[in-house]
C-alpha positions as CSV (number, residue, x, y, z in Angstrom):
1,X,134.0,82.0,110.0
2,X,137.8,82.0,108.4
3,X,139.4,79.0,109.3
4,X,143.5,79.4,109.4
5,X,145.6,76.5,109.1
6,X,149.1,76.8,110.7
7,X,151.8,74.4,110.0
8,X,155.3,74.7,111.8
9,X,158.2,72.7,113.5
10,X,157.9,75.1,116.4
11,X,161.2,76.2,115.9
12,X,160.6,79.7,115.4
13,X,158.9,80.9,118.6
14,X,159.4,84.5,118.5
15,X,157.8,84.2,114.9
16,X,154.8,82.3,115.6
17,X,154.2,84.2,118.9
18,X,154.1,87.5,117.0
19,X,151.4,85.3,114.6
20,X,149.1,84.4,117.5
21,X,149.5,87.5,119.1
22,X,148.4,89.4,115.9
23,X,145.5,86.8,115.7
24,X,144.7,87.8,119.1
25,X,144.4,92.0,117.9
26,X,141.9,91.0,114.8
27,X,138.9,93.2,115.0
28,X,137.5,90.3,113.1
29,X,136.4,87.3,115.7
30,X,135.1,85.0,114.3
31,X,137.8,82.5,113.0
32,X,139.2,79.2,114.3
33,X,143.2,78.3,114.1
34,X,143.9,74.9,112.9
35,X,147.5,74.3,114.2
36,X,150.0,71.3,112.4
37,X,152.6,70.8,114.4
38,X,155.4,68.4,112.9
39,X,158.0,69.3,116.3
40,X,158.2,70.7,119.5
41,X,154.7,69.7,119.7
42,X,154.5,70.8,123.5
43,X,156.3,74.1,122.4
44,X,153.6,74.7,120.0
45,X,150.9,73.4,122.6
46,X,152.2,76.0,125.4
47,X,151.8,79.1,123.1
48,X,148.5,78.3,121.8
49,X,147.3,78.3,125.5
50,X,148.2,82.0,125.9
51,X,145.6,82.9,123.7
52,X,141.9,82.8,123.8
53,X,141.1,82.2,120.0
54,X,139.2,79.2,119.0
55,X,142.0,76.7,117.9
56,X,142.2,73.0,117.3
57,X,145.9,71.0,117.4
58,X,146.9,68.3,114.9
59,X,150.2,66.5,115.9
60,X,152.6,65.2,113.2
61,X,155.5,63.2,113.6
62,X,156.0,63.9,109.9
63,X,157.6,66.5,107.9
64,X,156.4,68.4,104.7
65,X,153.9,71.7,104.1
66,X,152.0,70.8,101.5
67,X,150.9,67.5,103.7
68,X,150.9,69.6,106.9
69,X,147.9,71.5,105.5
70,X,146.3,68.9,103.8
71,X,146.0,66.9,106.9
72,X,144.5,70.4,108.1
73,X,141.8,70.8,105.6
74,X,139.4,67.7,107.3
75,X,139.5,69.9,110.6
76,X,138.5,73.0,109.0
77,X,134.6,74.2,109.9
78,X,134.6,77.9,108.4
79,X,133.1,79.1,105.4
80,X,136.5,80.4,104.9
81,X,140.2,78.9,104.9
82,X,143.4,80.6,104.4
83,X,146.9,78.7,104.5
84,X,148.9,80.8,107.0
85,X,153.4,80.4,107.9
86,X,154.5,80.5,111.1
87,X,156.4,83.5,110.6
88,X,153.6,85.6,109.0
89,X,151.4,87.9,110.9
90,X,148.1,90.0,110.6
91,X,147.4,94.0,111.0
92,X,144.6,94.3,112.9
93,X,141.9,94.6,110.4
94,X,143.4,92.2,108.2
95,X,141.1,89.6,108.7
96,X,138.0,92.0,108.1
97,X,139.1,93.5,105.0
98,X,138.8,89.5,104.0
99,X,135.2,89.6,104.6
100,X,134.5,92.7,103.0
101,X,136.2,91.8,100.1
102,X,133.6,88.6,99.8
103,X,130.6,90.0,100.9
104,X,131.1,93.0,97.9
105,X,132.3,90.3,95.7
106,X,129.8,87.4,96.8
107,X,131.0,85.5,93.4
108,X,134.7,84.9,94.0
109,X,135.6,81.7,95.9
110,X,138.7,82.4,96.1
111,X,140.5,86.0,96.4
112,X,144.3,87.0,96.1
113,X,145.0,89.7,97.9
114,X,148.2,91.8,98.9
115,X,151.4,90.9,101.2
116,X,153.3,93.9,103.4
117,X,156.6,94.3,105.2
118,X,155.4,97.1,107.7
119,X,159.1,97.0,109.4
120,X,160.5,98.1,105.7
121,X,157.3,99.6,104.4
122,X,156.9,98.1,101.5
123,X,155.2,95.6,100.0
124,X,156.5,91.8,99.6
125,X,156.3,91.9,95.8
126,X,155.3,94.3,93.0
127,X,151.7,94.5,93.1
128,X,149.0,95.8,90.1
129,X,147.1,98.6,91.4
130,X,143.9,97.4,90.0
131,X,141.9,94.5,90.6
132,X,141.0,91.8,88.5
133,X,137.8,89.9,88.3
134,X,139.5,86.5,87.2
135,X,143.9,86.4,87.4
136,X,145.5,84.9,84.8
137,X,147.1,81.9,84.2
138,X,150.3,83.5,84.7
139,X,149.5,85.3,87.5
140,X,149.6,81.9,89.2
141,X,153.0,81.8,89.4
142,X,153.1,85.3,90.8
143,X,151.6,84.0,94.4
144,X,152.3,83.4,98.0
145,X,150.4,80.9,99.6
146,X,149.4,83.5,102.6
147,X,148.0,85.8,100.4
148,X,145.4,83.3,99.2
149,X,142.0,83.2,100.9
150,X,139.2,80.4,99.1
151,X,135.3,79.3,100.0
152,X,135.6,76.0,102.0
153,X,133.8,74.9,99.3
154,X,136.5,74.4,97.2
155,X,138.3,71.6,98.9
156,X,134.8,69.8,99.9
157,X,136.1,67.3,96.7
158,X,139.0,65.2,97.9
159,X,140.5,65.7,94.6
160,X,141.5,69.3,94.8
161,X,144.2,68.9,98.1
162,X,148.2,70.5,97.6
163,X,150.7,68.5,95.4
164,X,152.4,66.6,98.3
165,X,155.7,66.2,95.7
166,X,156.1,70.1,96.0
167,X,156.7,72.6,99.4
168,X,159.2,72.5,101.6
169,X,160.1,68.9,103.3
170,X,159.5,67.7,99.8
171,X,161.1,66.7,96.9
172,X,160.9,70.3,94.7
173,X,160.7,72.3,97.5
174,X,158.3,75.6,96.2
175,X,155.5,76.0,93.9
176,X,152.8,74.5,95.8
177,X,150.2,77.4,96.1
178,X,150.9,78.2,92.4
179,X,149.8,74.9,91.8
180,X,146.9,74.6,94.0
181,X,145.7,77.9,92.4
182,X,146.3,76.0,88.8
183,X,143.7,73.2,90.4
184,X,141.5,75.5,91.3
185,X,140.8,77.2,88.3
186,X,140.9,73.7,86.2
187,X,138.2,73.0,88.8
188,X,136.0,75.6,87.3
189,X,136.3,77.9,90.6
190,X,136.5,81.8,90.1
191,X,139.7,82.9,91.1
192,X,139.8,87.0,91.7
193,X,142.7,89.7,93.0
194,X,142.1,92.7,94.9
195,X,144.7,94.8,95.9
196,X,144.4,95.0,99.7
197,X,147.0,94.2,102.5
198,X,145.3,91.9,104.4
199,X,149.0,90.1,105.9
200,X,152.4,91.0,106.6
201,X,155.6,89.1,105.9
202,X,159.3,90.0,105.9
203,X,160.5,91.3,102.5
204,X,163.1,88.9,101.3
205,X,166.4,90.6,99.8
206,X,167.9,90.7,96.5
207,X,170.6,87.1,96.6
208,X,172.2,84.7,94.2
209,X,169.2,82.3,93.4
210,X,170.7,78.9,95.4
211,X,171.1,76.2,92.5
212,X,169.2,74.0,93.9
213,X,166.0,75.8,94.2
214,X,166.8,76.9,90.3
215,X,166.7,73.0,89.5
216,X,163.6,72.3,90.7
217,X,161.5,74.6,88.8
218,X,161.2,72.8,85.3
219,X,159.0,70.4,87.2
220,X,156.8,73.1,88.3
221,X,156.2,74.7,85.4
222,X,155.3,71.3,83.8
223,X,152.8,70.4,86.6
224,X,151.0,73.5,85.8
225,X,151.1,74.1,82.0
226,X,151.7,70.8,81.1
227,X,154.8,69.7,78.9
228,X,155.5,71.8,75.7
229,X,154.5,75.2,77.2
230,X,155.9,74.3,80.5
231,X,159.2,73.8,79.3
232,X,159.3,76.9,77.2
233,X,157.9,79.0,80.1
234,X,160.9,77.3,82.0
235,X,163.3,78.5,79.5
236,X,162.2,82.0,79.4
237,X,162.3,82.1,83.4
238,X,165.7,80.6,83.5
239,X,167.4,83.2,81.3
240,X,165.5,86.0,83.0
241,X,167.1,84.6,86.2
242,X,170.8,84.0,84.4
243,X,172.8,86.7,85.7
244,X,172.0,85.8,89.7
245,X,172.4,82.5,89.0
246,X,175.3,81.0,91.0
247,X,176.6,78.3,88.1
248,X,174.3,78.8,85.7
249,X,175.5,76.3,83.0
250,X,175.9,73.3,85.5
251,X,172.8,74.3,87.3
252,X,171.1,74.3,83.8
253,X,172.2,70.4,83.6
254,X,171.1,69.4,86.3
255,X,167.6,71.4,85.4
256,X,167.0,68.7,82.4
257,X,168.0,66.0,84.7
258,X,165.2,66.9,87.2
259,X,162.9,67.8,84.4
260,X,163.7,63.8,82.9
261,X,163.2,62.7,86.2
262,X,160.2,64.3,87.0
263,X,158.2,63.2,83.3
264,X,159.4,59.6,84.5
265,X,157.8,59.9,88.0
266,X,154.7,61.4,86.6
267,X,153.7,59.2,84.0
């Protein structure tokens, strides 16, 4: 079983309607939704009982992703678990290919697989052609949380559960599946890619990176590759990301300051 934890406000309903409805067309049965609602709980509720899939509902009157799904991962009973947004959705067979891809490969626990905009035909992100036995340390940076599928294994150990300081809701709002991925493989857990489209999500546009998503990655790159490396990795990502930068010198200030504050917090 592939168990599929959900979080959302309910605020996008036409969104996470397309979702269930595309859980509803897997050729693949047997998985569970577990749903984390942190609004419109009875919005949330009402959809869910359109469908017939197995699903449980977990009420929050708190906001943040990275605690939404760990307060999911207790409910999980699949061999399975992928971290699904509300305004994702599945092809048909998507769900399937998953399990194939395990059952040839019974020695991943987890596999990274490929994301698809089927309205623009393309895919989310430039994607290697080739699998890989074991992704790189790098290549941790390179993922969306959706595209991630892991052995419920993994998160048996209390100790491996998403960063709670990173996702949106929280204070540096991204990086929390790069991290979780970093964790992972510290953990000793096989981590493997196979170039497959197993979920679909909107293609996001070429824009001026907003200043204050810039500002939070020092602190990401630092929770993952610790200090010296991280802050040259951060260096290397900021001038790559100069020229779309909206400010960059100011927004480069107020980088160090997060970066300061964050080596205070974490110590």
């Amino acid at each position: 079983m592939i168990s599929i934890i959900i979080p959302t406000l309910g605020q996008r309903e036409q969104e996470l309607f397309r979702l269930l409805d595309s859980l509803s067309k897997q050729t693949y049965t047997d998985f569970e939704v577990i749903m984390v609602s942190q609004d419109n709980h009875e919005v949330v509720e009402e959809m869910l009982k359109q469908h017939t899939f197995t699903y449980k509902h977990i009420k929050l009157n708190q906001k943040g992703l990275s605690m939404a799904r760990n307060k999911g991962l207790p409910y999980i009973t699949g061999d399975y678990v992928t971290f699904s947004d509300d305004d994702c959705w599945y092809p048909e067979d998507g769900l399937q290919k998953v399990m194939n891809a395990f059952q040839e490969h019974s020695s991943n626990d987890v596999i990274c697989f490929k994301i698809h905009d089927p309205l623009l035909q393309r895919d989310y992100k430039n994607y290697s052609t080739q699998p890989k036995k074991e992704i790189s340390r790098i290549d941790f940076l390179r993922k969306s949380s959706i595209e991630i599928f892991a052995k419920t294994h993994c998160f048996k150990n209390e100790r491996i559960l998403f960063d709670e300081r990173f996702g949106l809701g929280s204070p540096y709002k991204s990086g929390e599946e790069n991290i979780i991925l970093h964790d992972l493989k510290a953990a000793g857990f096989k981590i493997a890619y196979e170039p497959t489209v197993v979920v679909y999500h909107k293609k996001r546009g070429q824009e001026i990176v907003n200043n204050l998503d810039i500002t939070k990655k020092g602190p990401l790159f630092i929770r993952i590759y610790g200090k010296p490396l991280g802050l040259i990795l951060f260096h290397l990502f900021y001038l790559k990301k100069w020229n779309t930068i909206n400010d960059p010198i100011n927004s480069y200030k107020k980088s160090l300051t997060e970066i300061k504050e964050y080596n205070q917090t974490a110590k």
